[in-house]
N, C-alpha and C positions, 0 to 999 in steps of 0.2 A: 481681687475683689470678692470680697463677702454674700455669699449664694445669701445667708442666712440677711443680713440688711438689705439685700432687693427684695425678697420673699415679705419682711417687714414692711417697708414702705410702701408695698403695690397692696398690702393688707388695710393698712393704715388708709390709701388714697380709697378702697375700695370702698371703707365704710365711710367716708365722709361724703364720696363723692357720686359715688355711684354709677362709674364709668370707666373706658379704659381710657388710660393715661399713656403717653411717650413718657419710655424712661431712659434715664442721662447718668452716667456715671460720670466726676469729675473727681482724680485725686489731688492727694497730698505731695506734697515734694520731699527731698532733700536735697543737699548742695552738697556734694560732695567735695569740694573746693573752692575759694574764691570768696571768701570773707567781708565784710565791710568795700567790696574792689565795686558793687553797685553801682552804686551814686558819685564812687571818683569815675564814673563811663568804662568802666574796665573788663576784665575777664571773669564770669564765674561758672561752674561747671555742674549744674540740677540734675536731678530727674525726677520723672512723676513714683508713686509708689503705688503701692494694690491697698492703700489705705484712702477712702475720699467721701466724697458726697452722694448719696442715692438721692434723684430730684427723677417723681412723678409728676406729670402735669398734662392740663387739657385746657381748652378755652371752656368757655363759660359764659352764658346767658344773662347770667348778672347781674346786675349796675356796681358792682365792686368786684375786686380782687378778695380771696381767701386762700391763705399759706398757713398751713400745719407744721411745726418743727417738732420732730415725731421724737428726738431725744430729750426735749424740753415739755414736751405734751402741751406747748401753745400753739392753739389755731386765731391768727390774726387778721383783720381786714382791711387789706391797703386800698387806698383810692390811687388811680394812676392820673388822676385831670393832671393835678400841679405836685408831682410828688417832692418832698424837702426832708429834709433829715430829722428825725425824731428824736427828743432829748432823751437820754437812756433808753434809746430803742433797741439798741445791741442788734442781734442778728436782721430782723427789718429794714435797717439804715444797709445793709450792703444790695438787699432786693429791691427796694424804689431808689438806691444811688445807680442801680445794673438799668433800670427803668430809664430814671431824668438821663442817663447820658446815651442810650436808645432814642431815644426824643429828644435832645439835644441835636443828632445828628438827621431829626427831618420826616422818621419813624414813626407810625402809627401802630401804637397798641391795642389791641381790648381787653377786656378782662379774660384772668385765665383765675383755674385754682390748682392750687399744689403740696404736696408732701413732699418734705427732705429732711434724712435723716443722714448721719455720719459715723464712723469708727474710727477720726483722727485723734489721737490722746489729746485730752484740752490740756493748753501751756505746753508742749514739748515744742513748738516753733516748726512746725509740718506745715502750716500756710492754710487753716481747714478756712479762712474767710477767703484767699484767693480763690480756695476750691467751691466753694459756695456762688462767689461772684461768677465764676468760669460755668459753673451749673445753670445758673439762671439766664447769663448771656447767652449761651450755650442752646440750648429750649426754645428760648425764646425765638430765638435766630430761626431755628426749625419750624417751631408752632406756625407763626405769622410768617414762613419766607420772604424775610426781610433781607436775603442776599447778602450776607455781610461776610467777610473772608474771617479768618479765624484770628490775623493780624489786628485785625480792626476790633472782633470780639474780645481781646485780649489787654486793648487801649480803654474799650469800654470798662471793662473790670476794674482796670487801674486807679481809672476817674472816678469811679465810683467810690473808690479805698480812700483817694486825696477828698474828694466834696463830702460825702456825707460819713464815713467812718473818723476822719479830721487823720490821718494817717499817709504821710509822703512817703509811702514806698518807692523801690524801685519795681523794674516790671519782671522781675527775673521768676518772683514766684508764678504770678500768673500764666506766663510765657512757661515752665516748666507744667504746668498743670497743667496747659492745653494739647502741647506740644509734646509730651513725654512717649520715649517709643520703647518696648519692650526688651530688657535687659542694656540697654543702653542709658547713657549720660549725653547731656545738651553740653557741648562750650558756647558759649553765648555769648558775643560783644554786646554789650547794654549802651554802645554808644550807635551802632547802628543796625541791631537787632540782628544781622547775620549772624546764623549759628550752622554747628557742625554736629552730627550726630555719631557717636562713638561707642560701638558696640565692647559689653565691657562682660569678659569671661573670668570671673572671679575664680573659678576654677572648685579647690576645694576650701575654699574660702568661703565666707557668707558675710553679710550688714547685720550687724546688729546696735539698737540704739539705746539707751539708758536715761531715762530722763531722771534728771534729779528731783522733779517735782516741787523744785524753786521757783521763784520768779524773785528777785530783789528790787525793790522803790528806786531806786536811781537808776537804771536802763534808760528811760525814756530819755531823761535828762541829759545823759551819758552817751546818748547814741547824738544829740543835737550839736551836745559839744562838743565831738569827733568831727560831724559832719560839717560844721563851720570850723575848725582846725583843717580838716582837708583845704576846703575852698579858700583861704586866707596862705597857704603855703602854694596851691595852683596861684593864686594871684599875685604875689611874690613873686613868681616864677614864669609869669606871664604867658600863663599857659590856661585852655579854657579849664582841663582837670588834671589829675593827679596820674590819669593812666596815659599822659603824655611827659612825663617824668622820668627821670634814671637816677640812680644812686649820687652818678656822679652832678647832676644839676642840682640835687640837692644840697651836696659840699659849699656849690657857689652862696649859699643865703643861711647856711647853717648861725651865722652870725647876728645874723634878726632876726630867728628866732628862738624860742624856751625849746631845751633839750628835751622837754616831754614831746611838744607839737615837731621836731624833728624825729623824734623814734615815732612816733605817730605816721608821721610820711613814710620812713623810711618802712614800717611795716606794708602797708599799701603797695609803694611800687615792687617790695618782694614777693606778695601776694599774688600779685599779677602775672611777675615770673614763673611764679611756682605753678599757676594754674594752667599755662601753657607747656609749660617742663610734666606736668601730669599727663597733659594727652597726648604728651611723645610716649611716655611711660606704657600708656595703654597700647599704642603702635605695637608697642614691642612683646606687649603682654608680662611686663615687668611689674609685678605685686609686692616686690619687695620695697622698691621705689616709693611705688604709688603709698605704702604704707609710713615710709619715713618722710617723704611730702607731707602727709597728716599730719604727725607729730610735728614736725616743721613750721606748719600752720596755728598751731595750738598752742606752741612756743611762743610764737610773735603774737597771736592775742592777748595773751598771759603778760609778756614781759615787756611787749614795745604799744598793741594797744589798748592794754588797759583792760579788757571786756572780759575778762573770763571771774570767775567766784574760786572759794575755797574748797562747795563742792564740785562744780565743772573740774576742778586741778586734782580734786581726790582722785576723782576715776578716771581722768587719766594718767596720772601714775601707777594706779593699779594695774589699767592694760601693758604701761611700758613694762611692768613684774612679769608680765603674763608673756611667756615666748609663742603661746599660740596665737597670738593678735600680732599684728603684722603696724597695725597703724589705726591713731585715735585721735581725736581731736572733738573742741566744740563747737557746735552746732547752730548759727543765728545771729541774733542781737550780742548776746551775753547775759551776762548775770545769773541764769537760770537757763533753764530749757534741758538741752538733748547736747550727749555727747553721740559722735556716732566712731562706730568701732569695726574693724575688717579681723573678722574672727574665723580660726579654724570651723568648719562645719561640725566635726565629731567632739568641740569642745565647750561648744552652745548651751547645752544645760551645764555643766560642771561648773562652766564662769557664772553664769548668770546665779546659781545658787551662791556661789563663794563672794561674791559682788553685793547682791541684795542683800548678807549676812557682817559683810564688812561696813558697808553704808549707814545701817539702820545702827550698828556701833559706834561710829563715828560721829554723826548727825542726828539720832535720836528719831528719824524719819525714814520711811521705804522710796527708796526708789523702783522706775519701773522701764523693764525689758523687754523689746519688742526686736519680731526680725521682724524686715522689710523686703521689698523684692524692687526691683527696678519695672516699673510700670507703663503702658499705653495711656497715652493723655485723653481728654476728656471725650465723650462719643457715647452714641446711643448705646443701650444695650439692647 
């Protein structure tokens, strides 16, 4: 967590508001495994990072809400009566969807006013609107002791992403944002929120991430189409999702369906495997493993589902060149975003210069390099 963005924010709130504020730190994630496995109710394996949200706030006197977003320099003013979703409201739309679904569930709010400010890279797929949602749920829950467990805080976020952001997530980011415990990774069932927490000694290893600073137009589309190819091969299979599936039940129906939407399954239920085969891996403190799982996983997005780009595939062949990276894959939806990478510690500048020097050759654009740390989920500071 950045001294330097708390130090901001409580500046920021100072001069607007002229009071002290509760502050809330809520990060960023990653998933270190467990792909598109979501929404088929399956396995995926997050953590929070030391990358997130700084959220100042205090009630307020009022007759309205005012929210500063200290990286964009707009100070706005919500009404909380009937809050509804804003047409290109962008950040807004997740603070009155964190609202309507608090007061959906029976809640009284007053007004409050607040600064939030971030250091999640925009576009690498780090989750900075879960962390935002998880910020303001977060606060709020505190400000008005409104008693709400952090489960619930966590549904609230969600609902908010589905109603006013128009966004069907699963709940894995925000769950990772809340819940995130230091040096450690979440397994998460998304089918019935049980998770496990699994202390992760990288050793002389370190994360480090690469975003291509892409985003490609067909994602959205691309992820919708996937996700009705899942539920159309569970339905087939008469099953309610895809993380009740085997290889071998797949064989039975391979004949009604197109050989893409079969390597499509067929990636899924591997996903699942592998994501479980990882947290034996950690058991054991086996980093070799855990590194060719990634590749593994990076493989099947690439060749069976479809989501990965030409630059996601650059750099990771360039880590497979590289014998000081252990294991790499991408990061997300697809298309664009963040690969992420398990890199010797003493070789973190050398890659990263020889990387940003190959890319910007390749692609005519910079990409950019971040380490990461495994992080404490969201909480006062």
């Amino acid at each position: 967590m950045s001294k330097k963005l708390i130090t901001a924010v409580q500046n920021s709130f100072k001069t607007h508001f002229k009071t002290k504020p509760l502050l809330v730190f809520a990060p960023g994630r990653i998933n270190l495994i467990g792909e598109h496995t979501d929404y088929n109710e399956g396995f995926v394996f997050p953590g929070a990072i030391n990358k997130g949200i700084v959220l100042a706030i205090s009630k307020s006197s009022n007759d309205q809400s005012q929210v500063y977003a200290l990286n964009k320099e707009e100070l706005q003013t919500l009404s909380l009566d009937t809050p509804t979703p804003i047409i290109d409201g962008g950040w807004q739309n997740y603070i009155l969807g964190v609202v309507a679904e608090i007061k959906k569930l029976g809640h009284h709010l007053d007004n409050f006013q607040a600064v939030f400010g971030g250091n999640i890279p925009e576009g690498a797929g780090l989750s900075s609107s879960a962390a935002l949602e998880n910020s303001f749920a977060f606060a709020l829950n505190k400000l008005f002791g409104l008693g709400l467990s952090k489960k619930e805080l966590i549904l609230i976020s969600q609902k908010a992403e589905h109603n006013f952001a128009g966004v069907q997530c699963g709940i894995m980011d925000q769950y990772a944002s809340m819940f995130g415990v230091k040096k450690s990774a979440i397994l998460l069932d998304c089918r019935s929120l049980e998770s496990q927490k699994f202390k992760i000694d990288f050793e002389n290893y370190q994360l480090m991430l690469i975003n291509t600073n892409v985003k490609h137009t067909l994602s959205e589309s691309a992820y919708n189409d996937r996700r009705s190819v899942c539920e159309r091969v569970a339905k087939l299979l008469k099953i309610k999702a895809l993380r009740d599936a085997s290889l071998q039940d797949l064989e039975t129906i391979k004949d009604q369906i197109k050989e893409e939407e079969y390597q499509k399954a067929c990636y899924v239920i591997e996903e699942n495997t592998r994501t479980r085969v990882f947290s034996e891996a950690i058991i054991k403190n086996d980093l070799t493993t855990l590194g060719q799982l990634l590749y593994q996983s990076h493989d099947g997005l690439r060749t069976k589902y479809k989501v990965s780009c030409a630059e996601l595939d650059f750099l990771v062949d360039k880590a497979k060149e590289t014998p000081h990276i252990l294991g790499a894959r991408m990061m997300g939806g697809g298309f664009g975003g963040c690969t992420l990478n398990l890199i010797l510690k003493s070789e973190f500048k050398k890659f990263r210069k020889e990387i940003a020097r190959s890319y910007k050759k390749e692609f005519g654009i910079d990409c950019a390099v971040y380490k990461v740390k495994l992080s404490k989920g969201t909480h006062t500071i």
